[in-house]
Each structure stands twice: as structure tokens, then as C-alpha cells.
C-alpha positions, 0 to 999 in steps of 0.5 A: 500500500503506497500513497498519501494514507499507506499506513492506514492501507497496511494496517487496514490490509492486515485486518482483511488478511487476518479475518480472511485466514479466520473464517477460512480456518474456520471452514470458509463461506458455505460453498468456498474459501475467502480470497481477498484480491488487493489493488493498491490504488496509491490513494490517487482517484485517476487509479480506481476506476481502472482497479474496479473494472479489473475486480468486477469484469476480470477477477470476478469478486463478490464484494468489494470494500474500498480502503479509505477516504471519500475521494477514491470512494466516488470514483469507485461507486458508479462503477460498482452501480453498474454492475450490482455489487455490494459495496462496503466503504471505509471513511467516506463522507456522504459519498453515497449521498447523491447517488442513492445506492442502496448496495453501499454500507458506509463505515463511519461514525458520520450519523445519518446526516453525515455533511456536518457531522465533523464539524457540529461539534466544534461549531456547537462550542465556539457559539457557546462561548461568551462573548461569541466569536465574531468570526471563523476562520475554515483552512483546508489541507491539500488533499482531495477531499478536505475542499469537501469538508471546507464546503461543508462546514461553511455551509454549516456556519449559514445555519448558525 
């Protein structure tokens, strides 16, 4: 695993690797063994839809679960659509909100309204302070997905 988030990828890939030697020990699925196929996306979205087609048309998988992060996750959810499959998806932020797929499982603490989810809980202090702050300050890290969550807390701050 390489990229920007390769650490959580390693330790992400050694929990899969762990899970599938269980349930293997313990007899496997009712027709057959687990068998995980892993891509490295390299944290880069212009990667993932060509790793999905090669999982869905090539390798034939039954499930697939993305590693992390709302980038590589929209680039991978139409593909997935398309073709019916389940798909289990890790720390992504309100991914499947404009597409309505009911075969996506979203693996994060983000709530049923996931968009401000991250950011409720500090707008919540900062306005029970007294005095108020006059203002907020919204810096983003260049990353792919941190303009969404500034999009979205300043959306937030319109509510307050």
C-alpha cells in the first residue's frame, strides 16, 4: 500500500488478511474459501476506476470494500452501480449521498446526516462561548477531499 494514507492501507490490509485466514480456518463461506484480491490504488482517484473494472469484469469478486477516504470512494461507486455489487466503504463522507445506492454500507461514525457531522461539534462550542466569536476562520489541507469538508462546514456556519 503506497500513497498519501499507506499506513492506514497496511494496517487496514492486515485486518482483511487476518479475518480472511479466520473464517477460512474456520471452514470458509458455505460453498468456498475467502480470497481477498488487493489493488493498491496509491490513494490517487485517476487509479480506481481502472482497479474496479479489473475486480468486477476480470477477477470476478463478490464484494468489494474500498480502503479509505471519500475521494477514491466516488470514483469507485458508479462503477460498482453498474454492475450490482455490494459495496462496503471505509471513511467516506456522504459519498453515497447523491447517488442513492442502496448496495453501499458506509463505515463511519458520520450519523445519518453525515455533511456536518465533523464539524457540529466544534461549531456547537465556539457559539457557546461568551462573548461569541465574531468570526471563523475554515483552512483546508491539500488533499482531495478536505475542499469537501471546507464546503461543508461553511455551509454549516449559514445555519448558525
Amino acid at each position: 500500500m503506497t500513497g498519501g494514507i499507506a499506513g492506514f492501507g497496511k494496517s487496514a490490509l492486515l485486518a482483511h488478511k487476518i479475518c480472511e485466514e479466520d473464517v477460512n480456518a474456520n471452514g470458509g463461506l458455505p460453498d468456498r474459501q475467502v480470497k481477498l484480491v488487493v489493488y493498491d490504488d496509491q490513494n490517487n482517484p485517476s487509479t480506481v476506476p481502472g482497479i474496479y473494472c479489473k475486480l468486477l469484469d476480470v477477477d470476478k469478486v463478490d464484494l468489494v470494500m474500498e480502503g479509505a477516504g471519500s475521494v477514491p470512494l466516488a470514483s469507485a461507486l458508479p462503477i460498482v452501480m453498474q454492475r450490482q455489487k455490494l459495496f462496503i466503504g471505509l471513511l467516506g463522507l456522504a459519498v453515497n449521498h447523491e447517488f442513492g445506492y442502496d448496495g453501499y454500507f458506509a463505515m463511519i461514525p458520520s450519523g445519518f446526516d453525515p455533511k456536518p457531522a465533523f464539524t457540529k461539534g466544534f461549531f456547537d462550542v465556539a457559539m457557546d462561548q461568551n462573548p461569541r466569536p465574531p468570526s471563523i476562520v475554515i483552512v483546508a489541507a491539500d488533499s482531495p477531499a478536505m475542499p469537501q469538508m471546507a464546503v461543508i462546514a461553511d455551509a454549516f456556519v449559514q445555519f448558525i
